[in-house]
C-alpha positions in Angstrom: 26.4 163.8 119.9 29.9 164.9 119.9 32.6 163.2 122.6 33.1 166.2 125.1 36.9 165.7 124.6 36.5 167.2 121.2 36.2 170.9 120.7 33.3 171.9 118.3 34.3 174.6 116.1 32.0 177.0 114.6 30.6 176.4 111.6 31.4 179.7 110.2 35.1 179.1 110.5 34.5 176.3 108.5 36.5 176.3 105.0 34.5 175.4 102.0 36.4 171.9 101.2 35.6 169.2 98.9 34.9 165.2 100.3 38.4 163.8 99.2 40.6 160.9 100.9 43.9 161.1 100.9 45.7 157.9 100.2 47.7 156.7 103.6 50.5 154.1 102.8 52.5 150.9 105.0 54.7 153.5 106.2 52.2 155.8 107.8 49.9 152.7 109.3 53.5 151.6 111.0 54.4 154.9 112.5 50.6 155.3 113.9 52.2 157.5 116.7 53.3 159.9 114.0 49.9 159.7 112.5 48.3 162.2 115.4 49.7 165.2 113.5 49.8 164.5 110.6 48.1 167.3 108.7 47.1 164.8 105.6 44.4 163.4 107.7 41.2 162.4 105.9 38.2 165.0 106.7 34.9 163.9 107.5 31.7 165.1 105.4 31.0 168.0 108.2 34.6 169.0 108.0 36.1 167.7 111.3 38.8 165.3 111.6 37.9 161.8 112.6 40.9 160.9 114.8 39.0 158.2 116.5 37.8 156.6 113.3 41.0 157.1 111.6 42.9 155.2 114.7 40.9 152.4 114.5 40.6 151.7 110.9 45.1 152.0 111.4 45.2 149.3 113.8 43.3 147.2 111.8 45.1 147.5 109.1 48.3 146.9 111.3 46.8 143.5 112.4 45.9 142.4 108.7 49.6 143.1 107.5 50.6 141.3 110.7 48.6 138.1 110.0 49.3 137.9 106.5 53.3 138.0 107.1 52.3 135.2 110.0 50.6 133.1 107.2 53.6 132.9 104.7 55.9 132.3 107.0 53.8 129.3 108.4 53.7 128.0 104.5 56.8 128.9 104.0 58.0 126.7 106.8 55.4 123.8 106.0 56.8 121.0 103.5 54.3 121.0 100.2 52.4 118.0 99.9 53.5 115.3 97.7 57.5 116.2 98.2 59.2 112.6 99.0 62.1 113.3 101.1 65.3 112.8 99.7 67.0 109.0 99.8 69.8 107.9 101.5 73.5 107.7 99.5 74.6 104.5 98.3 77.8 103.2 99.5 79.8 100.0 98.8 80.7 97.7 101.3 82.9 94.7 102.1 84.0 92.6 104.9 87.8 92.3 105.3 89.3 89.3 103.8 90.8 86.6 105.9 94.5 85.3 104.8 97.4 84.0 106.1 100.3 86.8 105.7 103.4 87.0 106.5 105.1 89.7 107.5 108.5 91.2 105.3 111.0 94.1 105.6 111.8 95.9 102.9 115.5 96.2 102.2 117.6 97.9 99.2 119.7 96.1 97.0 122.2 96.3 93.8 122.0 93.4 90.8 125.5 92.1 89.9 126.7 90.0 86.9 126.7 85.9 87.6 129.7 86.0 85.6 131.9 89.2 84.0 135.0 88.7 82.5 137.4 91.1 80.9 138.5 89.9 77.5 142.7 90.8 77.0 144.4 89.0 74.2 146.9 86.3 74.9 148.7 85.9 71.9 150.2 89.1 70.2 149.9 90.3 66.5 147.5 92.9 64.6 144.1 92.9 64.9 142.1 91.9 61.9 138.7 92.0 62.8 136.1 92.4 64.9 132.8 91.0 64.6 130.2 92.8 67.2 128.6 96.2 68.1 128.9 97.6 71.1 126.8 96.7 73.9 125.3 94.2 71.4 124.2 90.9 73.1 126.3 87.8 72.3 126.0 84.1 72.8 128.6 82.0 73.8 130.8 80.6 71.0 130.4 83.9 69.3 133.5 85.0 67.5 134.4 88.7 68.6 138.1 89.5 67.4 140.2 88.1 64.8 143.9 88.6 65.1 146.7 87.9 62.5 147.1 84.2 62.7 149.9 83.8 60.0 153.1 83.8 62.3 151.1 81.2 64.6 150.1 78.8 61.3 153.6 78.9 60.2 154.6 78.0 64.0 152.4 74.7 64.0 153.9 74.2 60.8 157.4 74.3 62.4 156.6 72.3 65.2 154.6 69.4 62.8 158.2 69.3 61.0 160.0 69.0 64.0 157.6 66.2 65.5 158.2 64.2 61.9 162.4 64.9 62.2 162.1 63.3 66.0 159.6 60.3 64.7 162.1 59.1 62.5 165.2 59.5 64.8 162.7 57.2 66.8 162.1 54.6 64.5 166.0 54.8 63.3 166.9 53.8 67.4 164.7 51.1 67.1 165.8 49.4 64.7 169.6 49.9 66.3 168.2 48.4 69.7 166.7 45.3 68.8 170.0 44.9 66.0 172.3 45.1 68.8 170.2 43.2 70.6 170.3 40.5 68.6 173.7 40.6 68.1 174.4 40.9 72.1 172.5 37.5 72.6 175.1 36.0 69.7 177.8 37.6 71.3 178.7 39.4 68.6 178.0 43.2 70.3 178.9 44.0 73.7 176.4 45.4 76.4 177.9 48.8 76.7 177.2 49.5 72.5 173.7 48.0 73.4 173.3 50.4 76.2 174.4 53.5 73.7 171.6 52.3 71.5 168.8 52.1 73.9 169.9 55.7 75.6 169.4 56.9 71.4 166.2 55.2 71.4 164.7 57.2 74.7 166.2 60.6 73.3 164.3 60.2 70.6 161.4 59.6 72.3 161.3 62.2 74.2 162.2 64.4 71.0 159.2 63.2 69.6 157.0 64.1 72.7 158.9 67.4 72.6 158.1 67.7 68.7 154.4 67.1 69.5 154.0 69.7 72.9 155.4 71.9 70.2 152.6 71.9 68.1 149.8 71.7 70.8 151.2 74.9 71.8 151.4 76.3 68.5 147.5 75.3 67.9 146.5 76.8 71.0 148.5 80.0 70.0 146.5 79.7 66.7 143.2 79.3 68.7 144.2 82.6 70.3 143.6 84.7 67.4 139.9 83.7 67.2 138.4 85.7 70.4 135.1 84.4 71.3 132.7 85.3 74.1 133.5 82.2 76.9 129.5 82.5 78.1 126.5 84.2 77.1 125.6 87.6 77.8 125.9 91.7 76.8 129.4 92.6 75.5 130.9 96.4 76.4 132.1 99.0 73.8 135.2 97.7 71.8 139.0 99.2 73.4 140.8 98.6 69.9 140.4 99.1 66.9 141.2 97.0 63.3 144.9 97.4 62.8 146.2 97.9 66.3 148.9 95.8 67.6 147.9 93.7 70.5 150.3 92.6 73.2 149.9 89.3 75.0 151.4 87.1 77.1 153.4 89.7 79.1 152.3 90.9 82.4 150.0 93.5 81.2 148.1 92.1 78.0 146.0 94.5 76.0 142.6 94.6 77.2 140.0 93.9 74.5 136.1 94.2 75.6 134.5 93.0 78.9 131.7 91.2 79.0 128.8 90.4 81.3 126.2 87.6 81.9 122.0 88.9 82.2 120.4 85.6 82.8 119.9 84.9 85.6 121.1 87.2 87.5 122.6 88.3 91.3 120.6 90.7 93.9 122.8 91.6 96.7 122.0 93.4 99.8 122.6 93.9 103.2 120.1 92.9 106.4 120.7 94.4 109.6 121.4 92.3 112.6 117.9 92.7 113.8 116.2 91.6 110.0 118.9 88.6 110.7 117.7 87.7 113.9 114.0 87.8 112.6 114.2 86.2 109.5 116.2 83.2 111.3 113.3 82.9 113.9 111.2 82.7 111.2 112.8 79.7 109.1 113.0 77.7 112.4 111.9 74.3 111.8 112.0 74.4 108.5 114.1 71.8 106.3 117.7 72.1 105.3 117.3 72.0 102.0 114.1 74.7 101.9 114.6 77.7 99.5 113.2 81.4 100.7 111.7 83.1 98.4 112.4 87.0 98.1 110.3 89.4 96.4 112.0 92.4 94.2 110.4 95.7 92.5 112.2 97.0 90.3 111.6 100.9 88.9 108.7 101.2 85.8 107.3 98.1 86.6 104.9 96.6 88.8 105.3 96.5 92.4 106.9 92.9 93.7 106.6 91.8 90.3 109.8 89.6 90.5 110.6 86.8 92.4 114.4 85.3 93.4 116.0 83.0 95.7 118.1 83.5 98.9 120.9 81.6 98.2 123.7 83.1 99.9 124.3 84.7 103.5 128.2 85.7 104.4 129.9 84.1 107.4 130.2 87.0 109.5 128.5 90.6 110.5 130.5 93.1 109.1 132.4 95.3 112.4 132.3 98.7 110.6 128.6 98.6 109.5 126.6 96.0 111.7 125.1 94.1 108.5 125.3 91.0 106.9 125.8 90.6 103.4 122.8 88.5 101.5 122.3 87.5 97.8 119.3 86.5 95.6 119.3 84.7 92.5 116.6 85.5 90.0 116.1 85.0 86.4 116.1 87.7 83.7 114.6 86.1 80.5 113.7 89.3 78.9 117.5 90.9 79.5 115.9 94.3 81.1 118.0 94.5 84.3 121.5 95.2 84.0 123.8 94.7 86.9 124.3 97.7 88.8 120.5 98.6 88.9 119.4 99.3 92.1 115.8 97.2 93.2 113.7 97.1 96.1 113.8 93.3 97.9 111.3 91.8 100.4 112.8 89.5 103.0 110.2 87.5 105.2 111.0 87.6 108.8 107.9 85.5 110.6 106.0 82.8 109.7 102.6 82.5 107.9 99.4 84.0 110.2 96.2 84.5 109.9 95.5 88.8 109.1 92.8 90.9 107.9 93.3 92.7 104.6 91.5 95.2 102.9 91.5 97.6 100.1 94.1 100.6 100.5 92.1 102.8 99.0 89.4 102.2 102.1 91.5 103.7 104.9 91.4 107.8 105.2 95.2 109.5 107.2 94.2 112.3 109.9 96.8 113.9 112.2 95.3 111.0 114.7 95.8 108.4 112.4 94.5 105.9 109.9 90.7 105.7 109.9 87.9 103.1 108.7 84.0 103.8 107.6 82.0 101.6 109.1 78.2 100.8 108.2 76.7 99.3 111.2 73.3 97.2 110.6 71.4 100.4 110.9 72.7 101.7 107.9 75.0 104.5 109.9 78.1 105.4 109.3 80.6 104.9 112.0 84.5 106.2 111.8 87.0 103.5 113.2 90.6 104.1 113.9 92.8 101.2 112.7 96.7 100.4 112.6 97.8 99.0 109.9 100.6 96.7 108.8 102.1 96.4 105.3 101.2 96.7 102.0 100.3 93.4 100.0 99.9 92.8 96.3 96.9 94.3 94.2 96.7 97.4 97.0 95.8 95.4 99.8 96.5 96.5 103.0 97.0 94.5 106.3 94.9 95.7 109.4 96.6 94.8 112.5 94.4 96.3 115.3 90.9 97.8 115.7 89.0 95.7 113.0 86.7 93.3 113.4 86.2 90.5 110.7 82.6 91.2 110.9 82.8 95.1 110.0 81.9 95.9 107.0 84.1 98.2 105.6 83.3 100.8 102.9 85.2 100.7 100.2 83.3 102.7 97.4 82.0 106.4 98.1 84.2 107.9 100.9 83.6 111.6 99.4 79.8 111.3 100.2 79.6 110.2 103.2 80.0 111.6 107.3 80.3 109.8 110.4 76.8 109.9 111.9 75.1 110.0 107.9 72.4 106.6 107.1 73.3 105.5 104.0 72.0 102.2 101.9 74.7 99.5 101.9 75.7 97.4 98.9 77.7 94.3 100.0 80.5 93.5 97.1 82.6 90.9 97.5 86.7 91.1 98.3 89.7 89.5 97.0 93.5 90.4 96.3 92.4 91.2 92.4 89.6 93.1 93.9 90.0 97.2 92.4 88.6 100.3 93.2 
C-alpha cells in the first residue's frame, strides 16, 4: 500500500530506466534539507522515489559520522596506557651560611712613592757616564752617573799637601815651646818670647785642622762625581746626556733623573666625615696599639686581592671639601703598582656580626627588587624578596633582611624553574670557595 501523501503516477508515464544508485557524498548527508530536491535521488525498482527511505538511511548516516568524531576525540583526549608522566626538574640547593661580617665602605684612592727623590748634581764638571736605562729598576748603592772627577782628585791632592805644610809648622812650634820653656824656667828667655812661641804653636794647629777640613771637602767633592741611587726603587728617563756640563752647587743645580721607591708602598685617600665617624665607632675599645686592616683592588686583578695598613689619619677635616685625609701602607713585592695608580680600598666601619651569606649568582633583580628561590619541604618553589648588603669574597653576598637561616636557597637551575613549579631538591653544601 502506498502512504496517501504520495501521488501514484501512472504507470504509462513511466520512463523506461535502468536500477542504478547514484553515489551521495558527506556533503549531501550534511545538507539533508537540500537533499528534498535534489534531482540525483536514488530510484526505486518500480520507478518512484523513495523520499522516506532515503531520509532515514541520511540520518543514519549523520549519527555514525557524529559518533565516530565523538570516539576520537574521547581517545584523543585519554592518556595511552603505559605513558609515565613526566618527572619533576632537579634543582640545587643550599642553606645560607652563617659568618661573622663586618660591614666596609668602599672608597677611592691614589698609590704614592714611600720615598722619591730628584737626583741634581752637586759638584760641577762633564758628565762621563751613565750607567742605567730608563725606567730600569735599581738597588740602592747602584752607581747611575759618573762625572769628571780629575779637577776634584787634584783638589784632595792640594788640600793633602797643604795638611803636610801645616803638620810640620806644628811640630816646628813645638819644639820652640817646650825650648823656651826650658830656657824660661833657667831664666835665660823671658815670658813674653815664650808667649810668642805658644801663640805659633796654636796657629799651627789650627792650620793643620784647616789643612785636613780641606781635604774632607775635597773627598766629598770627589764622592760627588759617583751618582748613586740613595734607596731602592724604579729610576725615570735620564735629563742629560754623556758630555754635557753639569752645574752644581749654585742655586739651581742641574737636575739629573728622579727616582722612586715600589716596595712597600703608600695608598692615600680621603673618608668622608660620616665614614670617619663610623669607622671610629667601630674601633672603640680596641687597643692603642691595634692595626686596621684595609682591603685594596686594584684593576686586572682579583677583587680585594691586596691587603695594607691604616697607618695614618690627618689632624684635621679639610674646610673646602669635608674629608679627611687617610693613608695605607701595603707591600709590593712583585713591583706591579706604580704610584699614581688609582685602586679601590675597603675601610671597615662596625664591628664583627653574625650575617647570612650566600652565592651571588642565587639572587634574581626585578623592578621590585632582589628576589630568592625557595624550595619549601614539599618540593615547591617559593619566590622571596630579600635586601641585601655587600659583596664578600669568592661572590658571596650578604643578606640582611627576609631570609631565614633555615631556607634553603637554590642556587643551581634558576632558568628551569617558576614560582609555584615541584621540583626534586639536591642539598649541596656552602662555603666562601663555594662556585657556581
Amino acid at each position: 500500500m502506498f502512504d496517501d501523501r504520495h501521488t501514484v503516477l501512472p504507470q504509462g508515464t513511466l520512463p523506461e530506466t535502468d536500477d542504478h544508485t547514484v553515489p551521495v557524498t558527506r556533503s549531501d548527508i550534511g545538507n539533508v534539507a537540500n537533499l528534498r530536491d535534489a534531482q540525483s535521488l536514488p530510484r526505486g525498482p518500480m520507478g518512484r522515489r523513495t523520499r522516506r527511505n532515503w531520509y532515514v538511511a541520511a540520518a543514519a548516516g549523520a549519527i555514525f559520522v557524529g559518533t565516530g568524531i565523538w570516539g576520537l576525540n574521547a581517545h584523543l583526549a585519554m592518556p595511552e596506557r603505559g605513558t609515565v608522566p613526566p618527572s619533576p626538574p632537579v634543582a640545587t640547593v643550599a642553606l645560607p651560611l652563617r659568618e661573622n661580617v663586618t660591614n666596609r665602605t668602599e672608597l677611592t684612592g691614589q698609590f704614592s712613592a714611600v720615598n722619591q727623590v730628584g737626583l741634581r748634581a752637586q759638584v760641577s764638571g762633564y758628565l762621563t757616564e751613565i750607567h742605567f736605562h730608563d725606567g730600569q729598576i735599581v738597588r740602592k748603592g747602584d752607581l747611575l752617573f759618573v762625572i769628571d772627577p780629575r779637577p776634584y782628585e787634584i783638589q784632595l791632592q792640594q788640600a793633602t799637601a797643604q795638611r803636610e805644610t801645616a803638620a810640620a809648622a806644628l811640630e816646628l812650634a813645638d819644639k820652640q815651646v817646650a825650648r823656651t820653656a826650658r830656657l824660661n824656667r833657667e831664666q835665660f828667655a823671658t815670658d813674653e818670647l815664650l808667649d810668642q812661641r805658644a801663640q805659633t804653636q796654636r796657629a799651627a794647629a789650627a792650620a793643620v785642622q784647616t789643612a785636613e777640613a780641606a781635604i774632607r771637602s775635597a773627598q766629598l767633592n770627589l764622592e760627588f762625581t759617583r751618582i748613586v741611587a740613595p734607596f731602592g726603587g724604579r729610576v725615570s728617563m735620564r735629563r742629560v746626556s754623556v758630555g754635557s756640563l753639569v752645574s752644581g752647587g749654585t742655586s739651581d743645580p742641574t737636575a739629573l733623573t728622579s727616582i722612586v721607591s715600589l716596595d712597600p708602598i703608600y695608598l692615600d685617600f680621603d673618608m668622608s666625615e660620616a665614614d670617619y665617624v663610623a669607622y671610629r665607632h667601630s674601633s672603640v675599645g680596641q687597643p692603642a696599639e691595634a692595626k686596621t686592616t684595609v682591603q685594596i683592588s686594584l684593576d686586572g686583578e682579583q677583587a680585594w686581592s691586596r691587603t695594607g695598613e691604616l697607618n695614618f689619619l690627618d689632624n684635621q677635616i679639610d674646610r673646602g671639601s669635608g674629608t679627611l685625609h687617610a693613608r695605607a701602607t701595603l707591600s709590593n713585592p712583585d713591583l706591579t703598582i706604580v704610584p699614581g695608580q688609582f685602586a679601590r680600598v675597603r675601610l671597615p666601619v662596625s664591628p664583627a656580626q653574625p650575617a647570612l651569606l650566600i652565592p651571588d649568582s642565587a639572587q634574581l633583580t626585578d623592578q621590585s627588587g632582589k628576589t630568592l628561590m625557595v624550595v619549601q619541604d614539599d618540593g615547591t618553589v617559593v619566590p622571596k624578596k630579600v635586601e641585601i648588603g655587600a659583596l664578600e669574597d669568592n661572590g658571596m653576598r650578604v643578606i640582611t633582611r627576609g631570609l631565614l637561616p633555615t631556607d634553603r636557597v637554590v642556587i643551581n637551575g634558576l632558568m628551569r624553574l617558576r614560582p609555584g613549579l615541584k621540583v626534586e631538591a639536591h642539598l649541596a653544601p656552602l662555603s666562601r670557595t663555594t662556585k657556581n
